[in-house]
C-alpha beads as a LAMMPS data file, in Angstrom:
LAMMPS data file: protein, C-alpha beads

154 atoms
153 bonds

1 atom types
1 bond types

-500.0 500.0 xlo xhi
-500.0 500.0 ylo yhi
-500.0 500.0 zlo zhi

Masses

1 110.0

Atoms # bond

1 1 1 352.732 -280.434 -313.403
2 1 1 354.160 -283.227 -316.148
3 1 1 357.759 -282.086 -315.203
4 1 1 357.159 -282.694 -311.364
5 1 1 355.290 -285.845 -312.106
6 1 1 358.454 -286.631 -313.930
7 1 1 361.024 -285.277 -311.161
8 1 1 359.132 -287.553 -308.520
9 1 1 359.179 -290.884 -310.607
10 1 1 362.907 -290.021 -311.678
11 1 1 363.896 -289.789 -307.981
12 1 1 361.992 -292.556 -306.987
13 1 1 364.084 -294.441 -309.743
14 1 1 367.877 -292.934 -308.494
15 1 1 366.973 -293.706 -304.633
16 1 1 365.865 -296.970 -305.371
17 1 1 368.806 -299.390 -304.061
18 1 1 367.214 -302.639 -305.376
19 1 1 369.018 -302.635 -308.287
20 1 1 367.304 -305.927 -309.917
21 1 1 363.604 -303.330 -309.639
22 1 1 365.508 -300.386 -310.795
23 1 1 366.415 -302.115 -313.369
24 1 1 363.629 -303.400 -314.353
25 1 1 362.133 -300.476 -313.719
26 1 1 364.478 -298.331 -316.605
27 1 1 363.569 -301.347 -319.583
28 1 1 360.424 -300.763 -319.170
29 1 1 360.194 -296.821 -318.620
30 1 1 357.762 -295.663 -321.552
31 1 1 358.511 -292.112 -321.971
32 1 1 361.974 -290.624 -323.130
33 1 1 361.817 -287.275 -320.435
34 1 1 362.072 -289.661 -317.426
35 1 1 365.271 -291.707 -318.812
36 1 1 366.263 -288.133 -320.027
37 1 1 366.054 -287.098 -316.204
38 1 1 367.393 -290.018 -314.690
39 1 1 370.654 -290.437 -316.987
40 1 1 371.361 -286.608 -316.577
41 1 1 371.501 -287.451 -312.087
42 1 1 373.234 -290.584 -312.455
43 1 1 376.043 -291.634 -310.116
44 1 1 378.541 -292.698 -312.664
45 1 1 380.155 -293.991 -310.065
46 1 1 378.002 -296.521 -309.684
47 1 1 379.063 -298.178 -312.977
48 1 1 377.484 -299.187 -316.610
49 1 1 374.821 -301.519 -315.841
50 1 1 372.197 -298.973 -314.957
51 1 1 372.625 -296.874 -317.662
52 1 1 372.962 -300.160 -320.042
53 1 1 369.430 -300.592 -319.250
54 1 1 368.205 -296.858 -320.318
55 1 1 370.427 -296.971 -323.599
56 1 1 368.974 -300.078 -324.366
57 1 1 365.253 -299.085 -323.771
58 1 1 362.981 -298.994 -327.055
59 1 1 362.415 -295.451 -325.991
60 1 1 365.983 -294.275 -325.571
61 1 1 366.344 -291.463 -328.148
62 1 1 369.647 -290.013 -329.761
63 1 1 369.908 -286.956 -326.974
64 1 1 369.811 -289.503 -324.107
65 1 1 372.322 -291.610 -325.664
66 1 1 374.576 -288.788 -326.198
67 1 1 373.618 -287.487 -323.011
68 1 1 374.971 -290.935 -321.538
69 1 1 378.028 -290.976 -323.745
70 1 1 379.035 -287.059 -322.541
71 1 1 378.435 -287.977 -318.897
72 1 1 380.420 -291.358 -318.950
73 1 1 383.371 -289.215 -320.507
74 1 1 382.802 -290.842 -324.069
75 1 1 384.879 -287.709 -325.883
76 1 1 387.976 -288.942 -323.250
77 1 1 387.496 -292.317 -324.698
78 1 1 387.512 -291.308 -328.477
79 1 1 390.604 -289.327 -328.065
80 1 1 392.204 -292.256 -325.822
81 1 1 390.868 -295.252 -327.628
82 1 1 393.831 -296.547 -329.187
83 1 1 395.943 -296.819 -325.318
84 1 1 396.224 -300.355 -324.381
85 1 1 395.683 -299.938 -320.918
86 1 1 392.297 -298.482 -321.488
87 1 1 390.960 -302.758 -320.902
88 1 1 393.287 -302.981 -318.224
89 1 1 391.015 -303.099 -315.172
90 1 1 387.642 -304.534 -314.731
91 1 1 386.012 -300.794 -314.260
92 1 1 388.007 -299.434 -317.786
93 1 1 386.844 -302.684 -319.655
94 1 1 383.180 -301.751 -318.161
95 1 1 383.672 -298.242 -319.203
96 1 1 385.284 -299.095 -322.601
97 1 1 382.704 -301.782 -323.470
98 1 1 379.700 -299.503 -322.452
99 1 1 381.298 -296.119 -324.580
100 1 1 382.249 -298.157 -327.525
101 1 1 379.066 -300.392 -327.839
102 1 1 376.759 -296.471 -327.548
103 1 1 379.681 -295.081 -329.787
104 1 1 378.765 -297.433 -332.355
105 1 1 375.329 -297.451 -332.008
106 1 1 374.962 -293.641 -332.740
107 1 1 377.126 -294.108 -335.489
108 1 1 374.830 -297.052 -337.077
109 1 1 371.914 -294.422 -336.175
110 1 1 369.747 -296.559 -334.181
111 1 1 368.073 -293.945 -332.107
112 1 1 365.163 -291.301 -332.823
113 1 1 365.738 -287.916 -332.838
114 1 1 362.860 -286.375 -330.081
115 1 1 364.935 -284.751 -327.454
116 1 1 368.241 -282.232 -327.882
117 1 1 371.245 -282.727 -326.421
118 1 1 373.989 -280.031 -327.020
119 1 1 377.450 -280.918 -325.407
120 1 1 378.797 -278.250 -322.764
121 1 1 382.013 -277.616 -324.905
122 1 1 383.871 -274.406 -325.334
123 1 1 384.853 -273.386 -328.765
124 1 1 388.309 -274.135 -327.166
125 1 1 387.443 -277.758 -326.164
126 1 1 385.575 -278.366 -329.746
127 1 1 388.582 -277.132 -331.333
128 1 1 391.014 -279.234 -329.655
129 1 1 389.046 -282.458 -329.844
130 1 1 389.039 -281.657 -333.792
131 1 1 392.447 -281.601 -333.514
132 1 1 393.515 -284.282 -331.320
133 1 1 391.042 -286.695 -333.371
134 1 1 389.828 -284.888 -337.170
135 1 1 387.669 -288.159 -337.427
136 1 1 385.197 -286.903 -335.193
137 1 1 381.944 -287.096 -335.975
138 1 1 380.091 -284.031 -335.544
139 1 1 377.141 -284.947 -333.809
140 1 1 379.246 -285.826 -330.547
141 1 1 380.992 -282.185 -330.726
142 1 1 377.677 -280.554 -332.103
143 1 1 374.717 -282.394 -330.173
144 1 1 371.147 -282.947 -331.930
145 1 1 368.626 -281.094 -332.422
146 1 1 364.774 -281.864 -330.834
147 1 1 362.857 -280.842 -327.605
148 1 1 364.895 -278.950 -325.130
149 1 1 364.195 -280.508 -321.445
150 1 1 366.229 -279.032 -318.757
151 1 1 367.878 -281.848 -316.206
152 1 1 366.119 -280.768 -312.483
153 1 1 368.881 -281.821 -309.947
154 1 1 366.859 -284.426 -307.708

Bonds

1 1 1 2
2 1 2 3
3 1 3 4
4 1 4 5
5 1 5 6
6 1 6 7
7 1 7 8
8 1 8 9
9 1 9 10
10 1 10 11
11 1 11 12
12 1 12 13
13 1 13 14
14 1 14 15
15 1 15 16
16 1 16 17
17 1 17 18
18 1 18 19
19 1 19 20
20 1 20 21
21 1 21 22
22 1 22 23
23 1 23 24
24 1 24 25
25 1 25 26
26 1 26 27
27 1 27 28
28 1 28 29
29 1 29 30
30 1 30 31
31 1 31 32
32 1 32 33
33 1 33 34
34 1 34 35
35 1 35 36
36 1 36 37
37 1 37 38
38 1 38 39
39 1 39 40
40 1 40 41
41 1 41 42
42 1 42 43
43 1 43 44
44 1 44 45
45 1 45 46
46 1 46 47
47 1 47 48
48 1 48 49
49 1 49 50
50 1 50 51
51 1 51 52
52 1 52 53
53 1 53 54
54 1 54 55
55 1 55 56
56 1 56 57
57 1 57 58
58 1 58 59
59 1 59 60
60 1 60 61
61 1 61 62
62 1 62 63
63 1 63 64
64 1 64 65
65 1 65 66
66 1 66 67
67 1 67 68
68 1 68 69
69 1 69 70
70 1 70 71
71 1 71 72
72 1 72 73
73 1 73 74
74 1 74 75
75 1 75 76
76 1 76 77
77 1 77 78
78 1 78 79
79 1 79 80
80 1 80 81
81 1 81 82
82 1 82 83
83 1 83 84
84 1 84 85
85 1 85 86
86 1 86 87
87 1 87 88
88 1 88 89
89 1 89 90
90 1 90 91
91 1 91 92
92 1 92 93
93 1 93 94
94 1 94 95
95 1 95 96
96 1 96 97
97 1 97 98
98 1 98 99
99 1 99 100
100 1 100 101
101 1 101 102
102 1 102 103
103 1 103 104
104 1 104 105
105 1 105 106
106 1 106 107
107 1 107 108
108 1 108 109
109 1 109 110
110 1 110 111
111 1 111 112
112 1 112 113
113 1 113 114
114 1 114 115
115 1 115 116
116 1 116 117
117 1 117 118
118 1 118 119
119 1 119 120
120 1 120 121
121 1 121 122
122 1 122 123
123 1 123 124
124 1 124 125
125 1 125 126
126 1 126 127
127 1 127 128
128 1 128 129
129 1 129 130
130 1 130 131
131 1 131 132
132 1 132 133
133 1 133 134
134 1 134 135
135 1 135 136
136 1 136 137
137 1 137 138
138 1 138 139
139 1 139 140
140 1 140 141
141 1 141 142
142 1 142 143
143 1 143 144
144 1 144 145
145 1 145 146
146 1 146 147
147 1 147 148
148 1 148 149
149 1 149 150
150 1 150 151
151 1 151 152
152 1 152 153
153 1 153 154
């Protein structure tokens, strides 16, 4: 029953077009599952402000902000950082400002463990990305640990 109370508010949040309300909406979102939820069915397409507001709710935890990082291709920005064109365009400044800042902030540790987030990487991928950049830090190739929620497609 809590997941499909969950499902229902979640989709009520990603079909919302009034993006001022939905916005709203995600700052003030009091429980972890439903930014969980909406972060995993976000339209990254429809750029960083959205998902600026989830990362920067008080209940954002460490597996939705690596959740967010994965799905806005954070791992293609740590291995590209250091390309000049990356602030080229208005989207790739978005993107890099919005990567970097989360980057940063899971680095300085700002965010509660309470949900798990394990990346989908092969051993292959994980191996290459070790290569490519040693640096790495291990919890964006390795994920944290906490309560598993599977993300329903809405």
């Amino acid at each position: 029953m809590r997941l499909e109370i969950f499902r229902k508010t979640t989709a009520d949040l990603l079909y919302n077009e009034n993006k001022f309300e939905l916005i709203a909406a995600l700052k003030a979102a009091e429980n972890a599952e439903l930014l969980y939820i909406y972060i995993g069915n976000y339209n990254w397409n429809d750029g960083f402000e959205i998902p600026t507001a989830v990362v920067g709710n008080k209940n954002c935890d460490l597996g939705i902000a690596l959740l967010a990082f994965d799905r806005a291709d954070g791992l293609g920005f740590l291995v590209d950082r250091n390309e000049k064109n990356l602030r080229n365009d208005i989207y790739m400044s978005s993107w890099v400002g919005f990567v970097d800042s989360l980057y940063n902030r899971v680095l300085a540790r700002e965010f509660s463990e309470y949900l798990q987030y394990i990346p989908n990487l092969t051993a292959l991928q994980k191996y290459k990305l070790e290569k490519i950049y040693p640096e790495i830090p291990k919890i964006f190739i390795e994920g944290t640990s906490g309560e598993i929620l599977e993300i329903p497609n809405l």
